[in-house]
C-alpha positions in Angstrom: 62.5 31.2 -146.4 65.3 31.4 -144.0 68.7 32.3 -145.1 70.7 30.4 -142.5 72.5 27.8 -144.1 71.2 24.1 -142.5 74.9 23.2 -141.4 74.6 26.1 -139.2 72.1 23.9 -136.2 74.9 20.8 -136.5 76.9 22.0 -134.0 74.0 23.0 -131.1 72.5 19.3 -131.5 75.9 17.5 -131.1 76.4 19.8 -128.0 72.9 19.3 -127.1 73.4 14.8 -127.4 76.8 14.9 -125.9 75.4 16.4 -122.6 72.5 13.9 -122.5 74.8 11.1 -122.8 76.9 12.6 -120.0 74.0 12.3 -118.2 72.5 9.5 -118.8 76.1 7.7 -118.3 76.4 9.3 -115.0 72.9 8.3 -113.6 73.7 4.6 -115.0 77.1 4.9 -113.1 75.5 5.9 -110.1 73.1 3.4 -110.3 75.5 0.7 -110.9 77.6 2.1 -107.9 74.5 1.8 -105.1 73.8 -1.4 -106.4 77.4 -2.5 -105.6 77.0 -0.5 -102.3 73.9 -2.6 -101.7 74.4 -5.9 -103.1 77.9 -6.6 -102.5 80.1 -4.2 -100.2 76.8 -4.6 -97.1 74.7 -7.5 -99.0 75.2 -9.3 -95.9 73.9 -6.6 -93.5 71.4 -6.1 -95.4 70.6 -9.7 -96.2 70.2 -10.1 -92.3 68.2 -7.1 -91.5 65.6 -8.1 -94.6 65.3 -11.7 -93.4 64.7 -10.4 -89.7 61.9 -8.2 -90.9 60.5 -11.5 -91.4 60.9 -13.3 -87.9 59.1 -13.0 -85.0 60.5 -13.9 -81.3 58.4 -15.3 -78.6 60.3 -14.5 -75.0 59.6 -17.4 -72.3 61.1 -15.7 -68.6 63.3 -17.5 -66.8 62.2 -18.6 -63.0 64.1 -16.3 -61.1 66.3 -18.1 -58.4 65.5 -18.7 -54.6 67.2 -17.2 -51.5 67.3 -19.3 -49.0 68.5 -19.0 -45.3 71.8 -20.8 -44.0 69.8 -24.3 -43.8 67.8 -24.0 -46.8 64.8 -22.3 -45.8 63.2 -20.2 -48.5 62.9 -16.7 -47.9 62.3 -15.7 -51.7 60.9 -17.8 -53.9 58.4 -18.7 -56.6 54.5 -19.7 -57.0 52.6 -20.4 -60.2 49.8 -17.5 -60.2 47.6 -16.6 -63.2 48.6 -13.2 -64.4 46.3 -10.7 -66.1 48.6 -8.4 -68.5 47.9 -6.0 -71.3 49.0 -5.1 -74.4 49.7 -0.9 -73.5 50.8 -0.9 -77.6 47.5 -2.8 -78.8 45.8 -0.8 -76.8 46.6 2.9 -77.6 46.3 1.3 -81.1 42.2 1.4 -80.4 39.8 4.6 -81.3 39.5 5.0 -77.5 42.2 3.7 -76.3 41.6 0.6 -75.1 39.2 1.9 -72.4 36.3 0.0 -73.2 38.2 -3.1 -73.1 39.9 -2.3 -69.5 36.8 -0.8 -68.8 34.9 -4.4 -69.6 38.0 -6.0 -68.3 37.2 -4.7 -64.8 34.2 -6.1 -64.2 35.8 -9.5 -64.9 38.2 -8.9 -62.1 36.0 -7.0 -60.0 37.8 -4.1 -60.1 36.8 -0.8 -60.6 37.8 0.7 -64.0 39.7 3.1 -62.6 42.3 0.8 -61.1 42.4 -1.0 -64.5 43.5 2.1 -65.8 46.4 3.5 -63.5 48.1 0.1 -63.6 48.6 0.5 -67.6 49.4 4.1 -67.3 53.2 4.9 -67.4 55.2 6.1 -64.3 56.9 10.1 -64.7 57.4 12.4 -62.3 54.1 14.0 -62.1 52.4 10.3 -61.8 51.6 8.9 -58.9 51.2 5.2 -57.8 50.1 2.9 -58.8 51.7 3.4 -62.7 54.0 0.9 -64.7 57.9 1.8 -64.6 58.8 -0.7 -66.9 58.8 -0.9 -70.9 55.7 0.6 -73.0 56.6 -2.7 -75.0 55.9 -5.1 -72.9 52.5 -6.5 -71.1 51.4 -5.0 -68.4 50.5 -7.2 -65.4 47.1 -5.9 -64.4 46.4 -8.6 -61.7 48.8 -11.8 -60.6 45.5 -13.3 -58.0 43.5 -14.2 -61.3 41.0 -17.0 -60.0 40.2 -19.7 -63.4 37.1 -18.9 -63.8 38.2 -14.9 -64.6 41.1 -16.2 -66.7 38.1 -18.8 -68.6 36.1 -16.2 -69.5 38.9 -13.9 -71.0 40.5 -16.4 -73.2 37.2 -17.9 -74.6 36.1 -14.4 -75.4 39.0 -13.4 -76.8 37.6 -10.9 -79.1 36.2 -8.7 -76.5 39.2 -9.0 -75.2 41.8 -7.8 -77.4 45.9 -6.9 -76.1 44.7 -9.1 -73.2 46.4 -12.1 -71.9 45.8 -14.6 -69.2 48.4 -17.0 -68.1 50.0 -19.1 -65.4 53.2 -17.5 -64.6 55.8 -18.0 -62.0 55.4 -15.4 -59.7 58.3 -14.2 -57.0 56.9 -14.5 -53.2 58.4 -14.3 -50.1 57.0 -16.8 -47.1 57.9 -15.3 -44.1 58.9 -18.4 -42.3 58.4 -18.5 -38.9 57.2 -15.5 -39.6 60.7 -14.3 -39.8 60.0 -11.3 -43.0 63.5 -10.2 -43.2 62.1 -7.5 -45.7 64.7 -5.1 -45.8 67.3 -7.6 -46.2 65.6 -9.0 -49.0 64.4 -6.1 -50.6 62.0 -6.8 -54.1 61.8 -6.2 -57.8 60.2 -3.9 -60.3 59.9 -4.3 -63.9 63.4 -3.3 -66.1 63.3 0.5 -67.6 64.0 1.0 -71.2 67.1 3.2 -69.7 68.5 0.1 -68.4 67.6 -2.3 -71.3 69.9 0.4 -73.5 72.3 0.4 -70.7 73.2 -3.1 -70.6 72.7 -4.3 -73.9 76.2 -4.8 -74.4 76.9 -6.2 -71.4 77.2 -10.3 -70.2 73.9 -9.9 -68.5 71.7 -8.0 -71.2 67.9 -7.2 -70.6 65.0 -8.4 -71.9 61.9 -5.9 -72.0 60.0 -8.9 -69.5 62.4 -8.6 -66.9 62.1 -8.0 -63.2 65.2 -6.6 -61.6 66.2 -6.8 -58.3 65.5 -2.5 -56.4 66.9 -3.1 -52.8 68.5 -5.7 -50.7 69.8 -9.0 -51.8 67.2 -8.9 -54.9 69.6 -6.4 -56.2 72.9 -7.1 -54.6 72.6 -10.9 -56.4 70.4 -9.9 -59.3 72.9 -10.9 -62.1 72.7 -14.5 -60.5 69.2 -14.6 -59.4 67.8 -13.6 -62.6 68.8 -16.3 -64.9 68.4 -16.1 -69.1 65.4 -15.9 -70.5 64.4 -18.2 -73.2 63.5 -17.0 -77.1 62.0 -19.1 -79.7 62.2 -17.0 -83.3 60.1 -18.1 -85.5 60.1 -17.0 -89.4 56.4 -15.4 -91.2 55.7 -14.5 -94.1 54.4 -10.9 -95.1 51.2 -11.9 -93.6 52.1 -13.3 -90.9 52.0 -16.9 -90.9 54.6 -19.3 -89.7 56.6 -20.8 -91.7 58.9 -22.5 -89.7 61.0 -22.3 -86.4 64.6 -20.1 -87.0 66.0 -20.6 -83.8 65.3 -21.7 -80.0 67.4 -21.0 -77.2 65.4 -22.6 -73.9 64.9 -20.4 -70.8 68.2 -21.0 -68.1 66.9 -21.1 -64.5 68.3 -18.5 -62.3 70.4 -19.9 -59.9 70.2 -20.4 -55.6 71.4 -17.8 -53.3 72.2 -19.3 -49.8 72.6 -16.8 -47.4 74.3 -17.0 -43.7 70.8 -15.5 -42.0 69.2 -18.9 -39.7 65.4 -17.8 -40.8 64.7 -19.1 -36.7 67.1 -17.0 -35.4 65.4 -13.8 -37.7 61.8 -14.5 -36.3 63.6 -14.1 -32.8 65.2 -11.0 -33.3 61.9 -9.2 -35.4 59.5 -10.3 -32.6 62.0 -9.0 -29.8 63.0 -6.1 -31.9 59.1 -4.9 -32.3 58.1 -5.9 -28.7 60.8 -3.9 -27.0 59.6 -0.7 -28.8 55.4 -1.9 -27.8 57.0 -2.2 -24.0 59.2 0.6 -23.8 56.0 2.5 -25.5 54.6 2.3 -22.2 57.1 3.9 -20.1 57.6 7.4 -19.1 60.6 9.5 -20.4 61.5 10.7 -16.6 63.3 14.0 -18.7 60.5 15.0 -21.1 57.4 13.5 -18.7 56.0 11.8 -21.6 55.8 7.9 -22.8 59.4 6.9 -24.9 57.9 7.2 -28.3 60.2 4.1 -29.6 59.8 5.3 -33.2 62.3 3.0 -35.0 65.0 0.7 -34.2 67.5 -2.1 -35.6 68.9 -5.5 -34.4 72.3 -7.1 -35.5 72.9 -10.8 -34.9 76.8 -11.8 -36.2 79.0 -14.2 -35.8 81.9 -13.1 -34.1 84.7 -14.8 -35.7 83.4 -14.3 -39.2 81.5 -11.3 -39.8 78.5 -13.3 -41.4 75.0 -11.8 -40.7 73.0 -14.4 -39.0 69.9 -12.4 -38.4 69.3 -8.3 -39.5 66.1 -6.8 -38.1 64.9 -2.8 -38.5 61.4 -1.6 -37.7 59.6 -0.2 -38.6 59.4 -3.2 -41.5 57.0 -4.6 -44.0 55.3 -6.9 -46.5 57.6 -7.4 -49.6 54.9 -9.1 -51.4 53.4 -5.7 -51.8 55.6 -5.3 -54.5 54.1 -8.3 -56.3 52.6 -8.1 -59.5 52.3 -4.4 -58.9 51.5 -2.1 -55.9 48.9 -0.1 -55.2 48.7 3.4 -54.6 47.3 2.9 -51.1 50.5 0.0 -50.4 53.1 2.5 -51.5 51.7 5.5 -49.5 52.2 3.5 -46.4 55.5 2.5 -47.7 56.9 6.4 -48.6 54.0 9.2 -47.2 55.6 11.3 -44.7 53.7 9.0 -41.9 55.1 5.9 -43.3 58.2 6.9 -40.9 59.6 5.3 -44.0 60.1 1.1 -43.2 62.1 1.0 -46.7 64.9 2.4 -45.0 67.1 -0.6 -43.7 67.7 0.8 -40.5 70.6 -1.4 -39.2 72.7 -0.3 -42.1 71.0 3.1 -42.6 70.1 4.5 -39.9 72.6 7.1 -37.7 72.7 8.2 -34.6 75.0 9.6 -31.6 76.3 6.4 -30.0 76.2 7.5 -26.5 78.3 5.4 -24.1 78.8 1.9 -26.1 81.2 4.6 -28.1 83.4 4.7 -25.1 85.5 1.2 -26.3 87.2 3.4 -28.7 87.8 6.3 -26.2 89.7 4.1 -24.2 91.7 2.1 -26.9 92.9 5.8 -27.7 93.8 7.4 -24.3 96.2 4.1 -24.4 97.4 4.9 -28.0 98.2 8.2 -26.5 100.1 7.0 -23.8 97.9 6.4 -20.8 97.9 3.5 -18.7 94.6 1.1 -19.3 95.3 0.3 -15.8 95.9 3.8 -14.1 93.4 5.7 -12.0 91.6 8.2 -13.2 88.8 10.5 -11.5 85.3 9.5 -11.9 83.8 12.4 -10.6 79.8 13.2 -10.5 80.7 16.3 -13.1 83.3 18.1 -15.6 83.6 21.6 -15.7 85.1 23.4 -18.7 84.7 27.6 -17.8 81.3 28.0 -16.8 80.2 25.0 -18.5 79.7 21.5 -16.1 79.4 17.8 -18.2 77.7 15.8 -15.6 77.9 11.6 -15.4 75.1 9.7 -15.8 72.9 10.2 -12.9 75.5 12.8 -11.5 76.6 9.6 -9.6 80.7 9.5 -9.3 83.1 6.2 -8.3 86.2 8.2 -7.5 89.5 6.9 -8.7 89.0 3.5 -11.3 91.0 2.1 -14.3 89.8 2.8 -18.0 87.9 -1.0 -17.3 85.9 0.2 -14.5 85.1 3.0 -16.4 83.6 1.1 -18.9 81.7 -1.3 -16.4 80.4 1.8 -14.8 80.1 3.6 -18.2 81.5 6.8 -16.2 81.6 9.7 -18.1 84.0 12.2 -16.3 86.7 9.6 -17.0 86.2 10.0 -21.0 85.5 13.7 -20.8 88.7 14.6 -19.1 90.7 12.3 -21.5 89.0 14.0 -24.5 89.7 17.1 -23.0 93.3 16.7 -22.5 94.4 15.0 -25.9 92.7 18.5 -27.4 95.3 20.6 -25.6 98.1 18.8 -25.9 97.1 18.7 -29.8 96.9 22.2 -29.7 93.7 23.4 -28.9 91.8 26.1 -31.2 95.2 26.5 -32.7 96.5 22.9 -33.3 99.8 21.4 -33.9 101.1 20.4 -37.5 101.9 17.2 -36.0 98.4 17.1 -34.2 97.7 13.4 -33.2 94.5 13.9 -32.7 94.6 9.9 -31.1 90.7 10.1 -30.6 89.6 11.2 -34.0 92.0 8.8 -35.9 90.8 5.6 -33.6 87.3 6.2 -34.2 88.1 6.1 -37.9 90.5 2.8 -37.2 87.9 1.2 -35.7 85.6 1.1 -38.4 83.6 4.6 -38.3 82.9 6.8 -40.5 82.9 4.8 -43.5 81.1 1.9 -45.2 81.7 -1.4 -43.5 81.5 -3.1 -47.7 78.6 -5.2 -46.7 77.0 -6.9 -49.3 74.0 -5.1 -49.1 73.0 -1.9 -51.2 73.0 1.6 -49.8 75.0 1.4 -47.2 75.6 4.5 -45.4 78.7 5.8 -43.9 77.8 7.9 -40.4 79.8 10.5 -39.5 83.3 11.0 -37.3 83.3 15.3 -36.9 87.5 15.5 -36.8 89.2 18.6 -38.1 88.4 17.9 -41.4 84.6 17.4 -41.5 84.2 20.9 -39.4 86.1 22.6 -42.0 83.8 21.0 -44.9 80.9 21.4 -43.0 81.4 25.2 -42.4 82.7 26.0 -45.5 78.7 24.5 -47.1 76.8 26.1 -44.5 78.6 29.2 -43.6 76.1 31.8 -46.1 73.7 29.6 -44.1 74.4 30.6 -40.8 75.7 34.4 -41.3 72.2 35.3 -42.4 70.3 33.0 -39.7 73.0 34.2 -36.9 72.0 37.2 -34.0 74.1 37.9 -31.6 72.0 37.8 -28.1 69.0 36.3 -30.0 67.5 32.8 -29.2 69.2 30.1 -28.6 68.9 28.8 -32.2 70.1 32.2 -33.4 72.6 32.5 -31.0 74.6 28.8 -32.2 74.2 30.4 -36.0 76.1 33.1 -35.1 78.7 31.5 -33.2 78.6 28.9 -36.0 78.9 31.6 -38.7 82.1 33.3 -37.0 83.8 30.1 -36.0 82.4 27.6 -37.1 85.3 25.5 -38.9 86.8 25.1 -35.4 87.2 22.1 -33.0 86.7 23.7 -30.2 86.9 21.8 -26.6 83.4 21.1 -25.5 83.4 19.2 -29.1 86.5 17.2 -28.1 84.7 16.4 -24.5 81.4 15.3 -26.0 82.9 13.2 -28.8 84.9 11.2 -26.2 81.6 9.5 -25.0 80.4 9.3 -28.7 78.0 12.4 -28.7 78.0 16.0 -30.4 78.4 15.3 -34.3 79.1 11.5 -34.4 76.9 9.7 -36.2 77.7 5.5 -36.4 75.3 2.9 -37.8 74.2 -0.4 -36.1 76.3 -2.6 -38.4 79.4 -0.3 -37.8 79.2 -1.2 -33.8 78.5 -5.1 -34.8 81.7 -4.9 -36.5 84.0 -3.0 -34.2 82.2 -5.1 -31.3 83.1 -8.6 -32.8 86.6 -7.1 -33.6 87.3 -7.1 -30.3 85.6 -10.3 -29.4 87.6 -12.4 -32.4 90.6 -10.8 -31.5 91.1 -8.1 -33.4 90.1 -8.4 -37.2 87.3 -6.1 -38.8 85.3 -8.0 -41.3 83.5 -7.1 -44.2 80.0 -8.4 -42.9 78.0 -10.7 -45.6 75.0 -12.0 -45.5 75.3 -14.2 -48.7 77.1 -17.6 -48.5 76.8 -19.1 -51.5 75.7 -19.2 -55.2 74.7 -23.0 -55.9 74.1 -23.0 -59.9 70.5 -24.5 -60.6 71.4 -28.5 -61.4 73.1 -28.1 -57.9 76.7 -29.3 -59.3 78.8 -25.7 -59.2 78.8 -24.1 -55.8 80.8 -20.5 -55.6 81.2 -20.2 -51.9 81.0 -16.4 -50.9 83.8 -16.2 -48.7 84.3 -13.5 -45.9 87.1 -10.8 -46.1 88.8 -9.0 -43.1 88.9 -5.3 -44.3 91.9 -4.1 -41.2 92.5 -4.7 -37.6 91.9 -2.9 -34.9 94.5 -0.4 -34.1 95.4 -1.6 -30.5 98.0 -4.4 -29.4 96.5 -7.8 -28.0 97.3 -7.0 -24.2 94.8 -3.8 -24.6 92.1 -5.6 -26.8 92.1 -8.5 -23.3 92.0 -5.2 -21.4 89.1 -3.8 -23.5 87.5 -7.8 -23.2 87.7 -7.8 -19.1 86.1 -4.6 -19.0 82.8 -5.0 -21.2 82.6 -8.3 -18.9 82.6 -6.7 -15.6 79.4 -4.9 -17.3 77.1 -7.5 -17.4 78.5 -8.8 -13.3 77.7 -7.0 -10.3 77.6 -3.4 -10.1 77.5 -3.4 -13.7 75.2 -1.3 -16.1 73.9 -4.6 -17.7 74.4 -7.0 -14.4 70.5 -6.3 -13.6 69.8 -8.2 -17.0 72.4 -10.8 -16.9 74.0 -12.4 -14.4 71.4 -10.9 -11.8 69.0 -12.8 -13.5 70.2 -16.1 -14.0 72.7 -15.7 -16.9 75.5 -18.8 -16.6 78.7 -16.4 -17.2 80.8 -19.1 -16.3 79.3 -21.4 -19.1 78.7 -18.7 -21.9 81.1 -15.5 -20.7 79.2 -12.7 -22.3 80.8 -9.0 -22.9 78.6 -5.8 -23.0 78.5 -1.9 -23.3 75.2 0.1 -22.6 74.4 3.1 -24.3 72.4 6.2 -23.8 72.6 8.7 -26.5 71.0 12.2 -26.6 69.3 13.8 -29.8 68.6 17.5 -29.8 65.0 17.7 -30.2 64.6 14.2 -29.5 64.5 11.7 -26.4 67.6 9.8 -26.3 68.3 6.9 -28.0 69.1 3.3 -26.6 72.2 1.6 -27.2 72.9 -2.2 -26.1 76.6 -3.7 -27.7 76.9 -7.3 -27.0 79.0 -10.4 -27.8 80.1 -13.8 -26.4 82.6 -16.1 -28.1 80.3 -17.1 -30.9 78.0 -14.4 -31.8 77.7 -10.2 -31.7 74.4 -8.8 -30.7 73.8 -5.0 -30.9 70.3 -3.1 -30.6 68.8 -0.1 -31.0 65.7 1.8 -30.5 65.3 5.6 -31.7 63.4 7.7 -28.9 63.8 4.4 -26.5 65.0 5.4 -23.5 67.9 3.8 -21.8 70.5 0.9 -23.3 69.8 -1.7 -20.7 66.5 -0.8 -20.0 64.9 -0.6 -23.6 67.3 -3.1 -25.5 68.5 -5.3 -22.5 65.7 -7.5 -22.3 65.0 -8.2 -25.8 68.5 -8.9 -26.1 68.8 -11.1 -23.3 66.0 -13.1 -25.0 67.7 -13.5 -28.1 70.6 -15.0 -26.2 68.2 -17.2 -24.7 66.3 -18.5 -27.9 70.2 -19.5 -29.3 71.8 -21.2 -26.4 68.6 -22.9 -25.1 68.5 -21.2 -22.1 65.8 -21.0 -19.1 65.4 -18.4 -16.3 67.8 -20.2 -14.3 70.6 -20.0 -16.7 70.1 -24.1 -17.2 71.2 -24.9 -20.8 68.5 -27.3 -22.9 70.5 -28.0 -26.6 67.3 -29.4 -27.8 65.9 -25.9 -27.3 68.6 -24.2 -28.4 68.3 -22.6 -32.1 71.9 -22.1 -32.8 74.0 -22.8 -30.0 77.0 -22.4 -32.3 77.6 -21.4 -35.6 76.2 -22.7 -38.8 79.4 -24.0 -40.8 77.7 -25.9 -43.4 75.6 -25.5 -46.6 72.1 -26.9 -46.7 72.0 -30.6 -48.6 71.4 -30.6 -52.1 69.5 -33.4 -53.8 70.9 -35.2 -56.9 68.5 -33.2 -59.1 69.9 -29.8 -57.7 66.7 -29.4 -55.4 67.4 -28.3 -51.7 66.5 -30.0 -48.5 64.5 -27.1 -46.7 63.9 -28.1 -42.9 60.9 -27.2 -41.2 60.4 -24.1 -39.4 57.5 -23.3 -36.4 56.3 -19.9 -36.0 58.8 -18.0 -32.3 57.1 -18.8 -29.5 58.2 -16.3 -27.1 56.4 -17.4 -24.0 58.4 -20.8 -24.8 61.7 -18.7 -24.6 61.4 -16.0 -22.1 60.7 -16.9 -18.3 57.9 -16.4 -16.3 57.3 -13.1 -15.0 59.5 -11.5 -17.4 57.4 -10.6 -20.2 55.9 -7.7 -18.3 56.0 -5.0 -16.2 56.7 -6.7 -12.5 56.2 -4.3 -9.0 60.1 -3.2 -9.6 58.4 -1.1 -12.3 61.0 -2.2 -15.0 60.1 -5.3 -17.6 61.2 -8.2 -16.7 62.9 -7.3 -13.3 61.7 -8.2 -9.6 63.2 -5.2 -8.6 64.4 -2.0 -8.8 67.8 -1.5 -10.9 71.0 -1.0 -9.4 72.3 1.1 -12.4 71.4 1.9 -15.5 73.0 3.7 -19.0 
């Protein structure tokens, strides 16, 4: 027996109970405090999330909105197509992965299984078209030109079919009427990314994971209005799935009507004209380089003068947005992006730079007068410029002797412009210039509208380029290492720029002054840049922000927000010098004139419709030149051009002239028909809507163009030039 005395294990036990009851109070308090944490502090969150776990939302798109042209044409709208789509999450949810259904899936549609496949794969850097960009989470369109019978036979055998749907849906499309395409304008969609879902979600204009977004053009420029609300119906399940009753319904909202200032008529005029200049001039020889004009690319710009509206945009090379429909294919999007494409994405009137060549030479002359010189003194038009051993010869080495700045411009003289350039860079300075440098022909360029974006309403607009003193300095200062290790003193010609470039480089020296007076050497301007500056001068002086949309017209038609145009500055020349500027680009299209040969040599009524022009021959090292033509009359601004083209007048002149033609109802003659005429003015109003917020869309006939342009002008005649009986007097 033990001698330890009983009382002697009291004391352990009570110390032994008192820390179980601690414990057993502190697990009941911490219990009790998580249940007050769940129940009562967040029941409510919690109450929500476990009552969602048990609702399930059916998402019914909303039909996107139309654009339609300034008399309620459509040019984007929507058709009822059956659409194939699959389930990419049922899918990978299969052993194999869904490929024996896309496989049997195929043979419905007559496709190979193969191109079943790529369209459900998802896009990434290393994956080529054709691939889906949009959400994992959402179907798939495999096919939106479903006939019934495939769409029968994949809903009544459902279970071979499973993650695969067939429905009608409302599909975009984009008519082309008259054949008028206006793809780049327009642009197209592509399904949302989860990036921008996350992005947006808490916005005004959230995404839904079945939403097509608006990637170029208008699409995207008006997508918040074009895209509308989707509907949702939520329904609530039980744990296994069955219905129980309907939790909430908020009905699809229509997207709503963009109305644009582009006359669809007007659009097929300027596409055709555009794309047949390049075809003619296609056929000509380049008299420098011996060879045909390769006419690679070009743009077209119909405005209205007084307003800045866009009433017809044309760039080639161009084509099909419906490509883009229900998903392209790989063989779509290689002629769309390959490096043969000559990419036709690109919207070339607001995109595309090049050296303006002479139809630059309206700002050279508004600043020799900002510098002080007379519009109306005389000033040498000699046949060349020398500057130390190097010699700037005019256009055909041809001189006129003593003329005012006008005649310069109606000849499109170059010596004039050169000397002036030359001058206003040595009073400035020189290679060591002023603090106070004016620098009168830099700063106009950039007052005029150059060198930045004009703020149309059209995405990825691109700037161009005026090379003053401060661009050299940037532009040396990123490709200086550059040329220091390309540079050899004495080496090739290539070599032998480098190394000049390398030394002194960030210098504006005079031959750059010389050659940007006639809009050459660095200067890079876009299309829509000379449209504006152009109908500047023709409305008197005030640079618009172009548009091209006119109106948002809500989709019961009762709420119309007019999109009204804004003046962005004026041109930085008095009145009496914008007339002078006006008197000289008329003298160009009358006799002696660069352009008379296509106007009023031909039958043009200038004393009826008083037209203004500039020609424009720009040279591209490496490249033939490029073709300039800069038009207006009181009513609308015209300006082409066409990349590798030749001459201004002689590659743009006639197509042009026959755009003039097709809106004033002209003939040969110069005889005026109004019931020919397209748009012999302006297009002030909206197109009517109906009580039910429907839109009155006129008919439209395909452009006729032997209708519009003359006899014996669609050709090459025995003058040798398209649509001339005779040689040229002069051309730029």
């Amino acid at each position: 027996m033990s001698n330890i005395p009983e009382t002697g294990r009291t004391p352990r036990v009570q110390i032994r109970l008192i820390v179980i009851q601690v414990l057993v109070f502190s697990l009941l308090l911490t219990l009790l405090g998580r249940l007050w944490y769940l129940q009562i502090r967040n029941g409510d969150e919690y109450t929500d999330a476990a009552r969602s776990n048990h609702v399930q939302q059916v998402v019914q798109p909303a039909v996107r909105g139309s654009i339609l042209d300034a008399r309620g044409v459509p040019l984007a709208d929507n058709e009822t197509r059956l659409v194939v789509s699959a389930s990419r999450t049922d899918l990978m949810r299969m052993k194999d992965r869904g490929k024996a259904v896309l496989t049997r899936l195929a043979g419905v549609l007559g496709m190979t299984p193969k191109e079943v496949m790529d369209r459900v794969r998802l896009c990434d850097a290393k994956t080529p078209q054709p691939c889906w960009n949009g959400s994992p989470y959402q179907p798939i369109p495999i096919t939106d030109e479903a006939t019934t019978q495939q769409a029968l036979q994949i809903r009544e055998r459902a279970e071979d079919f499973p993650g695969i749907t067939a429905e009608p849906t409302a599909v975009r499309r984009y008519p082309a009427p008259g054949k008028a395409r206006t793809a780049q304008v327009l642009g197209y969609l592509s399904p949302v990314t989860d990036e921008e879902i996350e992005k947006a979600k808490d916005t005004d204009s959230p995404f839904l994971r079945s939403d097509q977004v608006g990637r170029s053009g208008l699409e995207r420029t008006y997508d918040k209005y074009l895209r509308g609300k989707a509907g949702v119906t939520r329904y609530e399940v039980d744990n296994l799935g069955r219905v129980l009753g309907e939790a909430e319904n908020s009905p699809a909202v229509p997207g709503s009507t963009v109305v644009t200032s582009i006359d669809a008529r007007v659009q097929a005029v300027a596409e055709f004209e555009l794309a047949a200049a390049m075809k003619r001039v296609r056929k000509e020889t380049d008299r420098i380089t011996g060879r045909p004009y390769k006419a690679d690319a070009g743009a077209v710009v119909v405005m209205e003068s007084k307003t800045g509206r866009i009433v017809a945009m044309a760039s080639q090379p161009d084509y099909d947005p419906n490509a883009w429909v229900g998903g392209i294919s790989a063989k779509e999007y290689a002629a769309l992006t390959g490096k043969d494409s000559n990419f036709p994405l690109l919207n070339r009137a607001i995109q595309g730079q090049a050296p303006s060549g002479s139809v630059f030479k309206v700002v050279s002359a508004s600043a020799a007068v900002r510098a002080g010189h007379d519009f109306n003194d005389r000033y040498n038009c000699s046949a060349s410029y020398s500057l130390g051993s190097r010699s700037f010869a005019n256009f055909e080495s041809k001189g006129h002797g003593p003329i005012t700045l006008g005649e310069a411009l109606k000849y499109s003289c170059n010596t004039v412009f050169y000397r002036l350039g030359h001058q206003e860079w040595t009073r400035d300075g020189g290679l060591k210039p002023k603090k106070d440098a004016k620098d009168w022909f830099y700063r106009t360029a950039h007052d005029f509208g150059f060198g930045s974006e004009t703020g149309i309403d059209l995405p990825n607009e691109v700037s161009g380029r005026i090379p003053d003193r401060q661009w050299k300095q940037r532009f040396w200062e990123a490709n200086k290492d550059s040329w220091c290790k390309q540079g050899k003193k004495g080496g090739s010609y290539v070599e032998q720029i480098a190394y000049e470039n390398c030394l002194e480089g960030n210098q504006l020296k005079a031959f750059d002054s010389i050659n940007f007076a006639i809009g050459q050497g660095d200067v890079l301007i876009t299309p829509i840049q000379l449209a504006t500056a152009y109908a500047a001068i023709s409305n008197g002086g005030t640079l618009h922000e172009p548009t091209v949309g006119k109106a948002v017209i809500s989709p019961d038609g009762k709420k119309v927000e007019m999109i009204t145009p804004k003046a962005r500055g004026r041109l930085p020349v008095d009145a009496e010098t914008i007339r002078d500027l006006d008197k000289g680009l008329q003298s160009v299209v009358e006799a002696g004139g660069t352009a008379a040969w296509r106007f009023t040599q031909v039958g043009w009524p200038q004393d009826k419709i008083p037209l203004r022009a500039k020609t424009g021959t720009a040279q591209v090292y490496g490249k033939q030149t490029t073709s300039w033509f800069a038009t207006y009359t009181d009513d609308f601004t015209i300006v082409m051009t066409i990349s590798q083209g030749g001459t201004g007048s002689g590659a743009s002149g006639p197509a042009v002239r026959n755009i003039y033609d097709a809106l004033y109802g002209l003939d040969d003659a110069g005889n005026q028909d109004l019931k020919r005429a397209l748009l012999p003015q302006p297009q002030k109003t909206l197109p009517k809507i109906q009580p039910d917020g429907s839109i009155e869309a006129p008919a439209i006939k395909p452009y006729d163009p032997k209708s519009q342009i003359p006899e014996g002008q669609d050709g090459v005649t025995d003058g040798g030039q398209p649509g001339l009986a005779g040689p040229p007097v002069w051309r730029d």
